[in-house]
C-alpha positions in Angstrom: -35.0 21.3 -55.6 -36.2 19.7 -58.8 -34.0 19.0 -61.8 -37.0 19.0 -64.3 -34.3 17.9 -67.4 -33.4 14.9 -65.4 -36.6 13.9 -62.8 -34.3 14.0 -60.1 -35.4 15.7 -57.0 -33.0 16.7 -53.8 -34.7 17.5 -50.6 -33.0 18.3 -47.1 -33.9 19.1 -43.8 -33.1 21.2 -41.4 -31.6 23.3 -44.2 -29.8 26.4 -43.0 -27.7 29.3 -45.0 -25.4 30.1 -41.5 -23.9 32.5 -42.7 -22.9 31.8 -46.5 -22.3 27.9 -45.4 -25.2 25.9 -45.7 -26.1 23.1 -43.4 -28.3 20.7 -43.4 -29.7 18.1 -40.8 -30.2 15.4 -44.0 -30.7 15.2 -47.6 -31.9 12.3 -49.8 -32.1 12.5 -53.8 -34.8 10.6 -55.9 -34.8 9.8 -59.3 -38.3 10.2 -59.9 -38.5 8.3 -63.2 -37.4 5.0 -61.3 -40.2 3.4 -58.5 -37.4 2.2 -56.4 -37.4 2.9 -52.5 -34.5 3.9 -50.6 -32.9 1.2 -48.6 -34.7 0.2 -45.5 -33.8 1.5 -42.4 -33.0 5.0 -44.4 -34.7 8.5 -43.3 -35.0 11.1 -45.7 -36.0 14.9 -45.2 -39.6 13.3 -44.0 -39.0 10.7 -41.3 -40.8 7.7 -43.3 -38.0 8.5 -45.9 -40.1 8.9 -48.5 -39.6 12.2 -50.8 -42.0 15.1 -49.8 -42.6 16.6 -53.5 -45.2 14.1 -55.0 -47.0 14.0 -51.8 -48.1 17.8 -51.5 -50.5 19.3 -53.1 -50.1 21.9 -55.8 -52.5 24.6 -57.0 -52.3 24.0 -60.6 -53.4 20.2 -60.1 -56.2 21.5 -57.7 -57.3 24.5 -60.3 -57.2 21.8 -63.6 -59.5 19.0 -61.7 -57.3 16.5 -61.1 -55.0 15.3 -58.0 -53.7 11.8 -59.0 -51.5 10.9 -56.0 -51.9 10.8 -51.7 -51.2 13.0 -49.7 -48.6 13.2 -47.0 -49.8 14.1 -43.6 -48.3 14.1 -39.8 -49.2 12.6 -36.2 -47.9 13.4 -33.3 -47.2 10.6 -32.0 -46.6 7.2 -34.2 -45.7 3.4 -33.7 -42.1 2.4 -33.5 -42.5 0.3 -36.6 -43.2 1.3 -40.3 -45.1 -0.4 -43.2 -44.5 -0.3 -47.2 -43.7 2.1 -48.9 -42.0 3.7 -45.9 -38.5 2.8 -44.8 -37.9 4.2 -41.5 -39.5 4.9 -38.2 -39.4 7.8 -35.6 -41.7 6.6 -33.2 -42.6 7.6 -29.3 -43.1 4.2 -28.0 -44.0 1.3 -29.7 -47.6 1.0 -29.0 -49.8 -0.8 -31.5 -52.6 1.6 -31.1 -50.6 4.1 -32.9 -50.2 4.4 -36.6 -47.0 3.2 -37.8 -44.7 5.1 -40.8 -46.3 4.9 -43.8 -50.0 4.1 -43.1 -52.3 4.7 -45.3 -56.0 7.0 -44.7 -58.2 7.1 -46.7 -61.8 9.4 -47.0 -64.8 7.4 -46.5 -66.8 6.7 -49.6 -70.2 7.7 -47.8 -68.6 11.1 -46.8 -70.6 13.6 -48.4 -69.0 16.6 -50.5 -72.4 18.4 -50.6 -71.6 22.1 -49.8 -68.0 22.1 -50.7 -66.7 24.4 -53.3 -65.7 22.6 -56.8 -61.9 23.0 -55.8 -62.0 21.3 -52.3 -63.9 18.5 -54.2 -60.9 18.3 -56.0 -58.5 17.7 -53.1 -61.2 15.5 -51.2 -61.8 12.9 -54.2 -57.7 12.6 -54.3 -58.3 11.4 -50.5 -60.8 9.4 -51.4 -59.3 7.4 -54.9 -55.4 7.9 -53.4 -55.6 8.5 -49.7 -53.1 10.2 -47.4 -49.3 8.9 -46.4 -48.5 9.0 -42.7 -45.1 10.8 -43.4 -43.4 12.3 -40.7 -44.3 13.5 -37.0 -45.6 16.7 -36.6 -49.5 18.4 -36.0 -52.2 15.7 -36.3 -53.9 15.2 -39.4 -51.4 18.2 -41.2 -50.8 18.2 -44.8 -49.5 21.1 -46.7 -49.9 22.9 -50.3 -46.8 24.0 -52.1 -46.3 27.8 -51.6 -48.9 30.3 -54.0 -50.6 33.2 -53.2 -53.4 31.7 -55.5 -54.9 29.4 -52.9 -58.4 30.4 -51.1 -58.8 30.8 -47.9 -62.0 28.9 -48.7 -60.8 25.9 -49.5 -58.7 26.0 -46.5 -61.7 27.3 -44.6 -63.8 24.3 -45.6 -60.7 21.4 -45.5 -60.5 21.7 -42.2 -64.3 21.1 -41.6 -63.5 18.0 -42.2 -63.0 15.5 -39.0 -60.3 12.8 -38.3 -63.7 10.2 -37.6 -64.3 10.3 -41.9 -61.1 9.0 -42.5 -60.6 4.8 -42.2 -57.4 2.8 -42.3 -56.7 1.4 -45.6 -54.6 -2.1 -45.0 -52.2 -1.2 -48.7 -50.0 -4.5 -48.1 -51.8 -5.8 -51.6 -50.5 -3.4 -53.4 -46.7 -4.3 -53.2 -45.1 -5.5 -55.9 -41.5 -5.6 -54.0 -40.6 -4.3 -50.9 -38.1 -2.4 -52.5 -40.4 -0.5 -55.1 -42.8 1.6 -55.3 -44.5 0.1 -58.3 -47.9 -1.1 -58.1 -50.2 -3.5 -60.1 -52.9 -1.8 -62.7 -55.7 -1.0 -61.4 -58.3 -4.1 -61.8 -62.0 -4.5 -60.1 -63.0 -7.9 -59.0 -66.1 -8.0 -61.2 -68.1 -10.8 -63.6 -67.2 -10.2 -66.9 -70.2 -9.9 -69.6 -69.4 -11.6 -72.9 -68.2 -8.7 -75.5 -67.2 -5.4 -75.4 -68.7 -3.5 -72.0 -67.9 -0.9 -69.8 -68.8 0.1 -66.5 -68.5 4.0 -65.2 -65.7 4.1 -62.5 -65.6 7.8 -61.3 -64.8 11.2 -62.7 -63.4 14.8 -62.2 -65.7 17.3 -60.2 -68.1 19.7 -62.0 -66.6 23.0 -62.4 -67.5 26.5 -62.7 -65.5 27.9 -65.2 -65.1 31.0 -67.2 -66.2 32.2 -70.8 -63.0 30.8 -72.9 -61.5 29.2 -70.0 -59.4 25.4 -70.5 -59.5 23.1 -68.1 -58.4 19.2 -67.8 -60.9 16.3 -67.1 -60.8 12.8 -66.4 -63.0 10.1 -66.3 -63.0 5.9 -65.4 -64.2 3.3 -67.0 -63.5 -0.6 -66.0 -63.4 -3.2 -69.2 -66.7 -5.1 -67.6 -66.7 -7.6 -70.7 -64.4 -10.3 -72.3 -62.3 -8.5 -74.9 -59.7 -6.2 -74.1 -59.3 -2.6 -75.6 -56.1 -2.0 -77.7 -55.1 1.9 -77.9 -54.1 2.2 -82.0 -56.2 -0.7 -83.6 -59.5 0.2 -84.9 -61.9 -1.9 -83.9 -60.7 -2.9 -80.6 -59.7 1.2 -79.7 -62.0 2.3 -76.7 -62.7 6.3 -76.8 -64.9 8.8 -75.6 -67.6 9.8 -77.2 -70.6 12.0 -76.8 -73.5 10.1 -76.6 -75.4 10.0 -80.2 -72.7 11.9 -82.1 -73.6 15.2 -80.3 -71.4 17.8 -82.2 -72.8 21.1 -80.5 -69.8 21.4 -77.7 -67.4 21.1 -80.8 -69.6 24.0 -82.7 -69.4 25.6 -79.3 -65.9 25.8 -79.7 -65.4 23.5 -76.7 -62.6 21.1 -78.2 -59.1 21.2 -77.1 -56.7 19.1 -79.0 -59.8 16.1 -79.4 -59.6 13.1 -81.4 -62.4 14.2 -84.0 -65.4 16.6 -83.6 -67.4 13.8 -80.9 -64.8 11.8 -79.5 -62.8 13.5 -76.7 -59.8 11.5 -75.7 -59.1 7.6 -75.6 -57.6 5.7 -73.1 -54.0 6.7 -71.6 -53.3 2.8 -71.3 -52.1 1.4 -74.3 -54.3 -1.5 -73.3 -57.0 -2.6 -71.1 -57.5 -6.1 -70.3 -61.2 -7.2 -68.7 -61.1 -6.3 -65.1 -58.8 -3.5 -65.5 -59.7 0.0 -65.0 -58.9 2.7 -68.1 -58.9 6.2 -67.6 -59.4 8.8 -70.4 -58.6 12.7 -70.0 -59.0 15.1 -71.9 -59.6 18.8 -72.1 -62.5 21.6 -73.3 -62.7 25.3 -73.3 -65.6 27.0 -71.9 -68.1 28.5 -74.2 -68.4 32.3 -74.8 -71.7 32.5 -73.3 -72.6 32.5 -69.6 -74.9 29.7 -68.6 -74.9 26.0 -67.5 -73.9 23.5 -70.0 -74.2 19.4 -69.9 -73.0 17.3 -72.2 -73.7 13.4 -72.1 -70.7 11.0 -72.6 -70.5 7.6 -73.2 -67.3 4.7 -74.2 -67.3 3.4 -77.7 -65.1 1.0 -79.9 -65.0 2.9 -83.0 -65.7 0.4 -86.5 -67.3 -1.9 -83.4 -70.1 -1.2 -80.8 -71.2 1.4 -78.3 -70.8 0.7 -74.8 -73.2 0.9 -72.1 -75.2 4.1 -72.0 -74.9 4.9 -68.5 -76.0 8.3 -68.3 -72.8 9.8 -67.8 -72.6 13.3 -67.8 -70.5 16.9 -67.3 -72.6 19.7 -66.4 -70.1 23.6 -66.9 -71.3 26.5 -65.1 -69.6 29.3 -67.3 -69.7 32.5 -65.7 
């Protein structure tokens, strides 16, 4: 259950009506605007003890383009031990060749998504960027989507295609902040810095197919590859996106949904962006009226400054 006016989620398991007197086996509360961890040695309704909500996928997420979090998934058999963020451990023995509580998998970056549908190249760039959780015991390699009769049995058909050999272990020990937290660092590359404003492309949401008048959300990465930072607010130093050369035919197309101006799209969610760091910009069109397939070049700009790197950057919209 999910108390949306407060961010505070209750799970339990083993969760039973009996008879007009509900049991449960155990429950755990979260509040979900706070990155702390529950005390080590806790379990929770998973047996990592970490909450089960954010970690499974939801259609919505999967229909707009974007899953921005792991995934939680189960083994049959793990390690007596567990590793951060978890805070407990349900092992069968403790065996070093099996994966402790909380390890982290992650899709390999050669894996190809040629011949996957637009939506399961969704899911599988969220494995890729985020990874999945080792969560609980249970079926090998099982995550789950929340319940809605709007999921295709093509996507399932074609997620499970894909084999346990393209995932790697991902050693996330970097990442914490405190063991006690969630939180982790902005995102940064280890990259030489140019001298002045520069960008370098990062990743960015699938192509989709979409339909005539359809809205769907979009993101794309950049990293700040030179020396000055970008500062959300103050023009001049602002970092948006633009489409490359001013092109105002996807606003005339009537292709803009809630945009800065007529050819800049979004700016960075970030309020800044220091070199290094990694900025992300979403944003959201509506499909045109016509059927066919439309690209549109994009391309980061400090506004009253200097175009970025022209990358060839690019959405293409199959509208049909």
């Amino acid at each position: 259950m999910l108390n949306k006016d407060t961010c505070v989620l209750y799970e339990l398991f083993a969760a039973s009506w009996n008879g007009g007197r509900p049991t449960a086996g155990s429950g755990a509360v979260f509040d979900l605007r706070s990155h702390a961890l529950r005390p080590a040695g806790w379990t929770s309704a998973d047996a990592a003890g970490l909450p089960i909500w954010p970690g499974v996928l939801r259609y919505d997420e999967v229909a707009r383009g974007l899953v921005d979090h792991a995934i939680r998934f189960t083994a049959q058999r793990t390690d007596r031990t567990y590793v951060w963020p978890a805070r407990h451990q349900a092992g069968a023995a403790r065996d070093p060749s099996l994966p402790p509580m909380g390890a982290r998998f992650r899709l390999k970056a050669d894996f190809s998504f040629a011949g996957f549908s637009p939506q399961t190249q969704v899911v599988l760039m969220a494995m890729q960027r985020y990874g999945l959780i080792l969560a609980d015991n249970g079926s090998n390699w099982f995550y789950q989507g929340s319940t809605d009769s709007r999921w295709s049995d093509q996507l399932i058909s074609e997620l499970k295609r894909i084999p346990a050999g393209a995932f790697e272990a991902v050693d996330a020990s970097s990442l914490m902040l405190d063991p006690n937290s969630g939180r982790v660092p902005a995102a940064s590359l280890n990259q030489a810095l140019l001298a002045g404003w520069h960008s370098t492309w990062q990743g960015q949401s699938p192509y989709l197919a979409m339909k005539p008048g359809q809205v769907a959300d979009f993101w794309i990465r950049f990293s700040n590859s030179g020396t000055e930072t970008w500062q959300r607010g103050v023009w001049g130093r602002q970092a948006n996106l633009g489409f490359n050369g001013d092109n105002k035919l996807p606003y005339r197309l009537g292709m803009a949904v809630n945009w800065l101006w007529d050819d800049r799209i979004a700016t960075t969610t970030a309020e800044t962006v220091a070199p290094g760091e990694i900025a992300e910009f979403r944003f959201s069109l509506r499909a045109p009226i016509y059927p066919g397939t439309y690209r549109f070049d994009l391309r980061p700009v400090i506004d009253g400054t200097t175009w970025l790197e022209d990358q060839g950057v690019f959405w293409l919209i199959a509208v049909n």
